[in-house]
C-alpha positions in Angstrom: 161.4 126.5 72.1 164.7 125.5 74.3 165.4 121.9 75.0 164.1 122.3 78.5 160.9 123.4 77.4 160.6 120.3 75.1 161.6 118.1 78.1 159.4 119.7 81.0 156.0 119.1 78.5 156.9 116.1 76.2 157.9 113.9 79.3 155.0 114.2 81.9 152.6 113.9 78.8 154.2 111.2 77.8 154.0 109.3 81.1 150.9 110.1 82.1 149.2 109.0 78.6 151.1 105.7 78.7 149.5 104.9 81.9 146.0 105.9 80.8 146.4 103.7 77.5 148.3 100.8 79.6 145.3 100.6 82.2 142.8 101.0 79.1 144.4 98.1 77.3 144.7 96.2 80.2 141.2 96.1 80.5 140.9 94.3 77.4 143.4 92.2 77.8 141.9 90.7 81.1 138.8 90.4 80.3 139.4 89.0 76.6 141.3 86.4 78.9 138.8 85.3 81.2 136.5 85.4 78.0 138.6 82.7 76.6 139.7 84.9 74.2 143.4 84.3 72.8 145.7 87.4 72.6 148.4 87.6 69.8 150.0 91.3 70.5 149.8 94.2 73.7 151.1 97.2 72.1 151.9 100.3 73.8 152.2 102.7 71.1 152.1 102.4 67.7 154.2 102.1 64.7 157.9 100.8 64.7 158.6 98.2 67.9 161.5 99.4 69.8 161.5 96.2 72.4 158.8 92.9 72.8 158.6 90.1 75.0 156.7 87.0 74.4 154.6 85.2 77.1 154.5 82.0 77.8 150.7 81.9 75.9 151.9 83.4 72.7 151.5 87.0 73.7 154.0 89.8 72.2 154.0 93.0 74.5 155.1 95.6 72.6 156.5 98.9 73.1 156.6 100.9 69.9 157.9 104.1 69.0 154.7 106.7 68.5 153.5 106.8 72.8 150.1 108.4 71.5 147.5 105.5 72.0 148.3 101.7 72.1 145.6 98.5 71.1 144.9 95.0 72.3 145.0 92.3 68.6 142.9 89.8 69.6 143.9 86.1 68.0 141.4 86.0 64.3 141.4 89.7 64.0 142.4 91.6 60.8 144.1 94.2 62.6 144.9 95.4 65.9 141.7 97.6 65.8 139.2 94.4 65.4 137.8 96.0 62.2 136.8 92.9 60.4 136.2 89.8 61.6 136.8 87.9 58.0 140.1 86.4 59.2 138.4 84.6 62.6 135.3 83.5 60.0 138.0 81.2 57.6 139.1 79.3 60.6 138.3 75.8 61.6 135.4 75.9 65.1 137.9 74.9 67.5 140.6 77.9 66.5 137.4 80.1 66.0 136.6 79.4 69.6 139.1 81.4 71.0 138.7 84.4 68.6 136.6 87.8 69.7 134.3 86.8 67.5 133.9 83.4 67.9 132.3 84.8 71.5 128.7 84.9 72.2 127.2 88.8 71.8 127.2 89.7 75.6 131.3 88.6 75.6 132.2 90.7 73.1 130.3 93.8 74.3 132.1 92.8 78.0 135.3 92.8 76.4 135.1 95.9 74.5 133.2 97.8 77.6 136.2 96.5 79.6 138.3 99.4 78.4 136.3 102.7 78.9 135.4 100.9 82.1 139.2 100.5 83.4 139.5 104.1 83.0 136.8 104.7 85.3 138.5 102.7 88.2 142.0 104.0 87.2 140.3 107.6 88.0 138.9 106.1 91.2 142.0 105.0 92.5 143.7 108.1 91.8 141.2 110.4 93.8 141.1 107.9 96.5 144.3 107.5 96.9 144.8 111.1 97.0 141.9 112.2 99.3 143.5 109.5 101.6 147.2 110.2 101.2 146.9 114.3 100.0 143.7 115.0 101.9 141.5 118.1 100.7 141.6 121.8 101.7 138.4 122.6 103.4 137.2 126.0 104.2 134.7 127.7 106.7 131.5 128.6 103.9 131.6 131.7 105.5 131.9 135.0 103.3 134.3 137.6 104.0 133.5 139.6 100.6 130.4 139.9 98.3 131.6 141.3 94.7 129.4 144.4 93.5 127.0 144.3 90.7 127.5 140.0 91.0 124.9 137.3 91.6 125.5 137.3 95.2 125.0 140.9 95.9 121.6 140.9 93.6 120.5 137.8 95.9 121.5 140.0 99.3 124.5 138.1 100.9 126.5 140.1 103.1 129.7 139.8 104.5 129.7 137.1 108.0 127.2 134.9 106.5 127.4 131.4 107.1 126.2 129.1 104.0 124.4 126.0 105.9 122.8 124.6 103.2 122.1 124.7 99.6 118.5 123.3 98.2 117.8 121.3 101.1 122.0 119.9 101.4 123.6 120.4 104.2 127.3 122.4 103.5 130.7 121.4 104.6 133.2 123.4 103.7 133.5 126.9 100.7 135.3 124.0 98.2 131.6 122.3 98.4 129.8 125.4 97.8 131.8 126.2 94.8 131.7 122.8 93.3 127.4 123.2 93.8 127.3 126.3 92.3 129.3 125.3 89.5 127.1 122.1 88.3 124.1 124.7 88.9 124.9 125.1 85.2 123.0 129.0 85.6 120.0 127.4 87.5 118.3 129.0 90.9 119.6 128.0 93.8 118.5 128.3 97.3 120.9 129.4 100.4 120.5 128.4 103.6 122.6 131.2 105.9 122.8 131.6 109.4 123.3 135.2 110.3 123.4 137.8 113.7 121.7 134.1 115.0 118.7 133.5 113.1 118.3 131.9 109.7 117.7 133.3 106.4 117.1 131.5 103.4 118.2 133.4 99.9 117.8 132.4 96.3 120.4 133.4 94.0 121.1 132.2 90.0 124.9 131.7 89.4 126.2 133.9 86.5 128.8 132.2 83.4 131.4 133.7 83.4 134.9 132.6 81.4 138.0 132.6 82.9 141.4 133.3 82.2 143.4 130.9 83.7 147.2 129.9 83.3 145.8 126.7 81.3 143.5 128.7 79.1 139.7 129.7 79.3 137.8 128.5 81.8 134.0 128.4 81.6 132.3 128.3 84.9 129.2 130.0 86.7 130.2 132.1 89.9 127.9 134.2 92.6 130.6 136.7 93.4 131.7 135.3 97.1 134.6 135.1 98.6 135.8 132.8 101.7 138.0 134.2 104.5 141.2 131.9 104.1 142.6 133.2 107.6 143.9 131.2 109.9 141.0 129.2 111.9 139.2 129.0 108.6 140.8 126.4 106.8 142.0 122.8 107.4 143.3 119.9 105.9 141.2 116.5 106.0 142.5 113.4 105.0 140.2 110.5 104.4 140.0 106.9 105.7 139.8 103.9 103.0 136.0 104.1 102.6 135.4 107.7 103.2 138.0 108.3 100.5 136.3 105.6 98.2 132.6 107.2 98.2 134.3 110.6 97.4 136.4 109.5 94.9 133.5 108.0 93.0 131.7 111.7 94.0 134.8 113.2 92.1 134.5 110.9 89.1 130.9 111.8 88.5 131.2 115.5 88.4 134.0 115.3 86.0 131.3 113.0 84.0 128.9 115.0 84.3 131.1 118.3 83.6 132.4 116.8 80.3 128.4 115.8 79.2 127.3 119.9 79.9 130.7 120.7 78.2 129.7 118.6 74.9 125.8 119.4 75.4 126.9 123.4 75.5 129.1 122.9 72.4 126.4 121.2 70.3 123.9 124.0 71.0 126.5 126.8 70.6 127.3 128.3 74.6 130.9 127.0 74.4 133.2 127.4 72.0 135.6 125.1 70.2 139.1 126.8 70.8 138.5 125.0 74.3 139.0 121.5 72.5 142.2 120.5 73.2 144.9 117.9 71.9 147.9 116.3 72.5 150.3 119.2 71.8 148.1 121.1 74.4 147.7 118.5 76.8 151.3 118.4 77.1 151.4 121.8 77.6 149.0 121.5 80.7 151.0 118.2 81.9 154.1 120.0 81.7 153.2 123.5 84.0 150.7 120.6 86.3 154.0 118.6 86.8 155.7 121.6 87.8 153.3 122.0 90.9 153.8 118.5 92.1 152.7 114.9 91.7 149.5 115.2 93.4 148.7 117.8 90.6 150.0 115.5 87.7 147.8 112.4 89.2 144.9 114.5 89.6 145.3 115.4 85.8 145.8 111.6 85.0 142.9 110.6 86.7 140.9 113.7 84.9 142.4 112.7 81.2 141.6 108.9 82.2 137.5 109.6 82.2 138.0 112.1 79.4 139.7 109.2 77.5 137.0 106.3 79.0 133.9 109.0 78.2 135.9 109.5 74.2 135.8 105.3 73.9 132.3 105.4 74.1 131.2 107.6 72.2 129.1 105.1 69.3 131.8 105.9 66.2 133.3 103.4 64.6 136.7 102.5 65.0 135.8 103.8 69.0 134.8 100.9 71.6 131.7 103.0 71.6 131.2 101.8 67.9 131.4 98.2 68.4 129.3 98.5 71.6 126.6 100.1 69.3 126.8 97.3 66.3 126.9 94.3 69.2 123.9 96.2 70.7 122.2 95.9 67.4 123.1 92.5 66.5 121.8 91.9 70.6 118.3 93.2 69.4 118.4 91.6 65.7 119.4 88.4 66.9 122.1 88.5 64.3 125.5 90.0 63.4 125.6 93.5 61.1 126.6 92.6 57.8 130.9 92.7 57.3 130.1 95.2 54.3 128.1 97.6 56.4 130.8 97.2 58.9 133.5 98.1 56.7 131.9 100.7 55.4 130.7 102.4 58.7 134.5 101.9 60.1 135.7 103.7 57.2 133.2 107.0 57.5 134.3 106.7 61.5 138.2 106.5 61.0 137.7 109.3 58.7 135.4 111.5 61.4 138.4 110.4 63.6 141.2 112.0 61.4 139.5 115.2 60.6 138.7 115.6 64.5 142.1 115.3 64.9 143.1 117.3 62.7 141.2 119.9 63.6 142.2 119.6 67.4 145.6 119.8 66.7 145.3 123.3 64.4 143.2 124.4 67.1 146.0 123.5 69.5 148.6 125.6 67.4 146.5 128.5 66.6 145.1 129.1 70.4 148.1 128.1 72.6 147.9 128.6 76.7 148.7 132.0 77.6 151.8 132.6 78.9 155.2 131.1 79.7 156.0 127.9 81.9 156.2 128.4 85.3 159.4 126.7 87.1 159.1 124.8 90.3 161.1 128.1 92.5 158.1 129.5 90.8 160.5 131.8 88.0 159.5 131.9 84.8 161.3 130.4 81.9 
């Protein structure tokens, strides 16, 4: 691999997962503050510290050397992960007071929520900001070409026929169709056409159907339609403030609620896990993303943002998900989990952690993206 190839993935990775962890962080951060909460260290990264500044308050910011994550250490913590809360339990009430966990229950679950929740808006932002700044291609739902033997041509589509509607929604634009058909996840749908003037109303189930794409295999459900993308059939619209808001959070819930079928369909078997992916091939997708443009590479970073937000919460220890679970509990119980049970749940969840990681990573290096990276003039390297 040539020193150009090294550069063109490892530095769009690179800064698109320091902003994701920043914004993550940052959500702590704040609202640890506003919790009363003091803050000894903001790292960005891990392992050895290549520059810090202290803040007036006593915070170090950090920047270390390892960019693959970063962590909040809270003032009475035992480490920057908030592990154990022995060290904030020896101290004297006033000291304790501005601990994490000196806080009341519903504090701590704030603080910790904070994160996953920061990743949310980040994502927010980013759509909006490109729906309003980018726009969106939008395309006559008409269809130029039904594909033999597919879903479409069972259901009777023909060629001219304009999708109005599907179950009930009214239809904008071919994009919209696809998008509807693909969170069908296989289920019936019905078609509302307009065709030689009168309306006809079709029912169709989407097929799955795996595709090879330049970033690896993509699962998705298709009815075998195409769009005429002549001129007079497609447009750009760009998107006031609020407009651009509403489909921005639209966006951010379909990759939500993508990602939960995705994990559903890998516990019962329909997908397969060569698609899970880690940093050596998310770098890989930053790097031929980036090549395409910027509003590619902050569509990806608002994408990897809820991916990373979704990841926090899932209820395994060491994970903001984890404490969210054992403050939950001690919220029902009316008192804390025991430190040992802690520790020892912690443990069992750093280690489901590491063999996770491990296993993304050989799965990253035995099923790399087909193909070679693609230059900007479109040449391949």
């Amino acid at each position: 691999m040539s020193l150009y190839t090294i550069f063109i993935y490892t530095v769009p990775f690179i800064a698109v997962l320091t902003v994701i962890v920043f914004f993550h962080e940052m959500g702590h951060f704040l609202v640890g503050r506003l919790c009363g909460v003091k803050v000894d260290a903001f790292s960005l990264g891990f392992g050895p510290e290549l520059a810090h500044y202290v803040d007036k308050r006593g915070t170090r910011w950090r920047l270390a050397l390892l960019p693959l994550g970063g962590y909040v250490k809270f003032h009475g913590d035992g480490d920057g992960a908030s592990m154990t809360r022995a060290p904030a339990e020896a101290m004297d009430k006033s000291e304790r007071s501005v601990t994490l966990f000196g806080q009341n229950v519903w504090k701590r679950m704030a603080i910790v929520g904070a994160g996953p929740v920061a990743n949310f808006i980040v994502s927010i932002a980013i759509f909006a900001g490109l729906f309003t700044l980018e726009g969106r291609t939008l395309t006559v739902p008409r269809v130029s070409v039904v594909q033999a033997d597919s879903a479409a041509a069972a259901a009777g589509f023909k060629p001219q026929d304009l999708i109005t509607a599907i179950d009930g929604r009214p239809l904008q634009s071919f994009e919209e169709m696809k998008r509807m058909v693909q969170a069908s996840d296989g289920s019936s749908l019905s078609f509302t056409l307009a065709r030689d003037g009168q309306t006809v109303t079709l029912t169709a189930q989407p097929r799955r159907k795996v595709l090879s794409t330049p970033f690896g295999p993509a699962p998705t459900y298709l009815l075998g339609l195409e769009a005429n993308g002549g001129p007079g059939n497609v447009r750009m619209e760009r998107a006031g403030p609020l407009q651009a808001l509403g489909m921005a959070v639209d966006e951010t819930w379909f990759v939500v609620d993508s990602t939960g079928h995705f994990v559903r369909d890998l516990f019962i078997g329909r997908e397969s896990t060569e698609q899970l992916s880690g940093p050596y091939r998310i770098a890989q997708v930053s790097g031929r993303v980036a090549q395409l443009g910027i509003g590619p590479l902050f569509n990806l970073a608002a994408i990897l943002s809820i991916s990373i937000g979704l990841l926090n919460l899932l209820p395994i220890p060491v994970l903001d998900g984890g404490f969210l679970m054992f403050f939950a509990i001690e919220a029902i119980r009316g008192r804390a989990v025991r430190e040992r049970t802690m520790e020892v749940a912690f443990r069992v969840g750093l280690s489901f952690v590491a063999a996770l990681s491990s296993f993304v990573f050989i799965n990253d290096v035995t099923h790399p993206l087909p193909g070679r990276p693609v230059a900007a003039d479109g040449a391949r390297r």
